[in-house]
N, CA, C and O atoms as a GROMACS GRO file, in nm:
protein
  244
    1UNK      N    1  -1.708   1.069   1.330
    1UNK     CA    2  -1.672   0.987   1.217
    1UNK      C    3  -1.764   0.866   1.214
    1UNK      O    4  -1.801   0.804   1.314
    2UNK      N    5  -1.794   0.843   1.097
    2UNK     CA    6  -1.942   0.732   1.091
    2UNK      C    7  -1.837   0.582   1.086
    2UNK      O    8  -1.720   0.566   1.052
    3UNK      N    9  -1.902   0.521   1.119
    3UNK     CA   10  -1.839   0.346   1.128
    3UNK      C   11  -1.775   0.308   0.980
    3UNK      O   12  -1.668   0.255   0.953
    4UNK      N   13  -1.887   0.357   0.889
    4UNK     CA   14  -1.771   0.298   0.759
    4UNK      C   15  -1.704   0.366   0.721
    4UNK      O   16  -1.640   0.310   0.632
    5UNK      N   17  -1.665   0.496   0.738
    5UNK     CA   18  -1.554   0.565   0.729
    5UNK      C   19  -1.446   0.511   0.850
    5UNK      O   20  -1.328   0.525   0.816
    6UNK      N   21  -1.464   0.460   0.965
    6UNK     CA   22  -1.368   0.399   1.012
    6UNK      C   23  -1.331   0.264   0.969
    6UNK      O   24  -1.219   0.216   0.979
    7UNK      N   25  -1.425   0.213   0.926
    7UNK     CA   26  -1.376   0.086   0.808
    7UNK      C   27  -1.333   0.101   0.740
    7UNK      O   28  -1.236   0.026   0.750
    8UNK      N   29  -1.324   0.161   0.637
    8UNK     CA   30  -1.213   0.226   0.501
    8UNK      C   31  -1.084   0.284   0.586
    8UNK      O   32  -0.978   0.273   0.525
    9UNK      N   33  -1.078   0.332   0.694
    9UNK     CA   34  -0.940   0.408   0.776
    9UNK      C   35  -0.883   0.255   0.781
    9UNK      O   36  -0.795   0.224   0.700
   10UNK      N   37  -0.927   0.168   0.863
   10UNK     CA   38  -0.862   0.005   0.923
   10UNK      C   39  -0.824  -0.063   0.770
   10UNK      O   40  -0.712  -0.102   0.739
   11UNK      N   41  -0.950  -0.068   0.676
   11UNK     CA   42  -0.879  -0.119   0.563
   11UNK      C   43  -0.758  -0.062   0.519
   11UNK      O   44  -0.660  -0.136   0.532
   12UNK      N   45  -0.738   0.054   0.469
   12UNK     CA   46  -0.657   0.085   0.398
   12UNK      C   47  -0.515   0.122   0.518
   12UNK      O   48  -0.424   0.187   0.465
   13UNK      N   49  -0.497   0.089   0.652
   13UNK     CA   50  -0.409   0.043   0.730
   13UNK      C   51  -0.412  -0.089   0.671
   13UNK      O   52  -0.328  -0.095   0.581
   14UNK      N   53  -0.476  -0.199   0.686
   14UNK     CA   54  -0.435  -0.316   0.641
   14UNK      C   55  -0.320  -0.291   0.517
   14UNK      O   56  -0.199  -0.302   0.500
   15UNK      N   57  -0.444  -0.249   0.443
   15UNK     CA   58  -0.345  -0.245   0.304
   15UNK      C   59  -0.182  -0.239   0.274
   15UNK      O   60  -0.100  -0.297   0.202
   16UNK      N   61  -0.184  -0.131   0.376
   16UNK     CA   62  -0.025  -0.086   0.380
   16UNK      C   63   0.023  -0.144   0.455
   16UNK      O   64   0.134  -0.185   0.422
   17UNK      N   65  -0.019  -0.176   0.572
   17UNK     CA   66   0.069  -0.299   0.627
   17UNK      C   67   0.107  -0.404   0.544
   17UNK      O   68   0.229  -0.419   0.538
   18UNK      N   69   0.027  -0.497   0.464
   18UNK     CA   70   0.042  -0.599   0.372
   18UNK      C   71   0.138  -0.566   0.268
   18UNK      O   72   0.234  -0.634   0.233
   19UNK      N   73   0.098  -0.438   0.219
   19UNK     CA   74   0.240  -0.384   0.119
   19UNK      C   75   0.341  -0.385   0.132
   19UNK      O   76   0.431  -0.418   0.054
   20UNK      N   77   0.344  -0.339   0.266
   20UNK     CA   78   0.529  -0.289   0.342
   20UNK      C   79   0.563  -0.425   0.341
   20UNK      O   80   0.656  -0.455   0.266
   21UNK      N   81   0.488  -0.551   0.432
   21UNK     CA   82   0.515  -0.685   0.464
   21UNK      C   83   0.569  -0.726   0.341
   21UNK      O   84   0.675  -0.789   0.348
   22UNK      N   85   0.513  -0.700   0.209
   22UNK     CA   86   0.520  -0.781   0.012
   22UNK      C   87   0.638  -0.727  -0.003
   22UNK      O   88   0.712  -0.795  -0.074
   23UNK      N   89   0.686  -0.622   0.041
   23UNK     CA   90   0.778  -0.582  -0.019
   23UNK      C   91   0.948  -0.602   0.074
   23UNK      O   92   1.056  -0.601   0.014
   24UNK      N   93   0.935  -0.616   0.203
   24UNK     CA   94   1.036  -0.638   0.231
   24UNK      C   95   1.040  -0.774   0.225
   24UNK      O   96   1.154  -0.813   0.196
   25UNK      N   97   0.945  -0.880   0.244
   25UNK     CA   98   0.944  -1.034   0.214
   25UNK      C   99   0.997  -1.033   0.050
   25UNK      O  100   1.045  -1.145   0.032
   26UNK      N  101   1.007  -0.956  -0.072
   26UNK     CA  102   1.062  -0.908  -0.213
   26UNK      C  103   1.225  -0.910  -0.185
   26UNK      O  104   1.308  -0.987  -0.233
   27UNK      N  105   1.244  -0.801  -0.094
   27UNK     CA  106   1.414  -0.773  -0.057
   27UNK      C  107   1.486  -0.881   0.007
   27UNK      O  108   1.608  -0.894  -0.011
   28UNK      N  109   1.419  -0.959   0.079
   28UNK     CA  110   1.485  -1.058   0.154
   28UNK      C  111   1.527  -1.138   0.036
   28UNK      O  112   1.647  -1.154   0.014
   29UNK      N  113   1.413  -1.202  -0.060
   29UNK     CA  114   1.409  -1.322  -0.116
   29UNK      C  115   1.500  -1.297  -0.244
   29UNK      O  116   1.573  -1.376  -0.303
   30UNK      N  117   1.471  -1.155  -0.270
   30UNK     CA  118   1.542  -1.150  -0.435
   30UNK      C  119   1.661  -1.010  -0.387
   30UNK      O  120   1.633  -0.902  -0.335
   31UNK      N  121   1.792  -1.065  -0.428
   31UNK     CA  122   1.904  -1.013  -0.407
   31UNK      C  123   1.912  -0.858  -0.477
   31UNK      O  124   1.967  -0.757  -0.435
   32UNK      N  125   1.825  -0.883  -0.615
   32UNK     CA  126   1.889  -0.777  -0.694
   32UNK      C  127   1.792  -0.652  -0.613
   32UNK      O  128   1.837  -0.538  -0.625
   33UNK      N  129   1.671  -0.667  -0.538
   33UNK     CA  130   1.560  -0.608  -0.530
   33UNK      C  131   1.648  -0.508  -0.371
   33UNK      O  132   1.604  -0.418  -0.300
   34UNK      N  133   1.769  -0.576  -0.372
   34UNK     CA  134   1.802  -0.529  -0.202
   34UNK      C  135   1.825  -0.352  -0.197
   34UNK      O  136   1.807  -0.299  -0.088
   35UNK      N  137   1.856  -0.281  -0.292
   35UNK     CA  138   1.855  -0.179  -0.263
   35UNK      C  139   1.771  -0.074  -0.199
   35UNK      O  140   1.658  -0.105  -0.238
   36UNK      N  141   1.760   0.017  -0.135
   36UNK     CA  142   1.654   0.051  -0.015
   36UNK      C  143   1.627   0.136  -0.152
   36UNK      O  144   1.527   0.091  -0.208
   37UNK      N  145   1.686   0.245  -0.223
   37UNK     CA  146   1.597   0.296  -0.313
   37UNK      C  147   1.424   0.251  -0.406
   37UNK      O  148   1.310   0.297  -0.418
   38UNK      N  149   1.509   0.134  -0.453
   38UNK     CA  150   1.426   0.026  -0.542
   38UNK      C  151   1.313  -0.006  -0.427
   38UNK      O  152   1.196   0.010  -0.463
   39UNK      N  153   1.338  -0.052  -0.285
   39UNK     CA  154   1.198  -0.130  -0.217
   39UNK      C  155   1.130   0.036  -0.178
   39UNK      O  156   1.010   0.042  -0.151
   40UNK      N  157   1.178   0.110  -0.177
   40UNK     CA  158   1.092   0.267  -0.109
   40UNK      C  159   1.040   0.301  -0.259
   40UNK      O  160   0.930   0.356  -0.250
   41UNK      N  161   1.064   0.293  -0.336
   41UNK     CA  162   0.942   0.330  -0.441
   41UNK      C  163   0.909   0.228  -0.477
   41UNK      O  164   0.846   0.262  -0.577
   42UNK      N  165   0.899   0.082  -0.471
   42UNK     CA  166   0.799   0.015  -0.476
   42UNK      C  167   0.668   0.002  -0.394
   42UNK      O  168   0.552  -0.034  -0.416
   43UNK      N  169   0.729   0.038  -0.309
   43UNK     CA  170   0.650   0.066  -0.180
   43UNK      C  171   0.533   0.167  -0.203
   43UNK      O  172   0.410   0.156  -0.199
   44UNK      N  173   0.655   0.311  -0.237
   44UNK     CA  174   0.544   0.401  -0.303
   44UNK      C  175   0.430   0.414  -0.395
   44UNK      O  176   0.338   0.495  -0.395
   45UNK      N  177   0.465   0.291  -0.495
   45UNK     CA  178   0.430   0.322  -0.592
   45UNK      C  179   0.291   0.229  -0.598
   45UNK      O  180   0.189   0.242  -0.667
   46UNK      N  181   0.329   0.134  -0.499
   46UNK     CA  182   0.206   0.028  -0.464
   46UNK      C  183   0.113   0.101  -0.358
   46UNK      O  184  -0.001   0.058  -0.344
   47UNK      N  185   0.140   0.170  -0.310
   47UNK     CA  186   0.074   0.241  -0.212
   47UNK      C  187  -0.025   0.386  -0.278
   47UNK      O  188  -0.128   0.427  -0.224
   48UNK      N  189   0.026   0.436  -0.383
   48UNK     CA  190  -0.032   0.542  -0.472
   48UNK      C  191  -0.115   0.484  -0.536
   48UNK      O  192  -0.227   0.533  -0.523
   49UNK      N  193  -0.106   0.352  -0.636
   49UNK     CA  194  -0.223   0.265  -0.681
   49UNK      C  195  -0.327   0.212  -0.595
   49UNK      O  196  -0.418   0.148  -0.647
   50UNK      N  197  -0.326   0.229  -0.489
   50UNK     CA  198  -0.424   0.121  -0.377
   50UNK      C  199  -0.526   0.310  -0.318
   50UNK      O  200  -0.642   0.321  -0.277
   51UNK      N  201  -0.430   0.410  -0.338
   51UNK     CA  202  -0.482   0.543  -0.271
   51UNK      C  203  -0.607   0.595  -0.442
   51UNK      O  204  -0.720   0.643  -0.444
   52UNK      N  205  -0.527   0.561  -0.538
   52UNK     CA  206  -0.583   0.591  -0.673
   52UNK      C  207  -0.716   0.531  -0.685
   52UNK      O  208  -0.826   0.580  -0.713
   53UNK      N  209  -0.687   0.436  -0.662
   53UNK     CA  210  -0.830   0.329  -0.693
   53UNK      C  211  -0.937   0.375  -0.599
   53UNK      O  212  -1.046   0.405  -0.649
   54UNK      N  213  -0.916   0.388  -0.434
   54UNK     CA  214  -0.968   0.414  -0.314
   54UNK      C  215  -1.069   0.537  -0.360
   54UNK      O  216  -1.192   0.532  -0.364
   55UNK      N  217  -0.997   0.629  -0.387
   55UNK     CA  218  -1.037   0.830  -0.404
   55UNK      C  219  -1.110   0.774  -0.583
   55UNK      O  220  -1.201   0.847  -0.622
   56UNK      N  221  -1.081   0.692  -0.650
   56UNK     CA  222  -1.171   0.713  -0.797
   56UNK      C  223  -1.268   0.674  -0.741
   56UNK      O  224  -1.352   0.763  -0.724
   57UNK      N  225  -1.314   0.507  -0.676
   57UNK     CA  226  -1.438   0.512  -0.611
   57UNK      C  227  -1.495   0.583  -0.584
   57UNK      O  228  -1.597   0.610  -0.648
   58UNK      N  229  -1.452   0.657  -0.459
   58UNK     CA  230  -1.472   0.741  -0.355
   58UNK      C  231  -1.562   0.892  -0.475
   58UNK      O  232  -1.673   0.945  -0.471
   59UNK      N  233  -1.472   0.905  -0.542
   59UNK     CA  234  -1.504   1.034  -0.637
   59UNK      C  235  -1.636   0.989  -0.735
   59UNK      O  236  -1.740   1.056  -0.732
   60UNK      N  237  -1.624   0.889  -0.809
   60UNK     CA  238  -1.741   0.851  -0.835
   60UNK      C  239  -1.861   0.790  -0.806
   60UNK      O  240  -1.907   0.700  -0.875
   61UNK      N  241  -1.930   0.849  -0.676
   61UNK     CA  242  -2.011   0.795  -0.575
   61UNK      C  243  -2.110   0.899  -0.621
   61UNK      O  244  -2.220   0.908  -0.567
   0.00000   0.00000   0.00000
């Protein structure tokens, strides 16, 4: 595996770490947001946009 392909692996760990972190720091702060349904597809859904963007780059290279 070449180095910047392990740089894009560490980034996009960041990423999702930071997401998961946005989103339960979301549930804590805002009451209505507490349902585990609502934070697991936000989660998802922020995590599919960050994979979308990643692979269109990626595809248009």
């Amino acid at each position: 595996m070449s180095t910047l392909a392990l740089l894009v692996v560490l980034l996009l760990v960041l990423v999702v770490l930071l997401t998961v972190s946005a989103v339960v720091y979301l549930v804590h702060r805002r009451p209505s947001l507490n349902g585990p349904v609502t934070a697991g597809l936000a989660t998802v859904a922020a995590l599919a946009a960050v994979l979308t963007v990643v692979l269109g780059v990626a595809g248009g290279r």
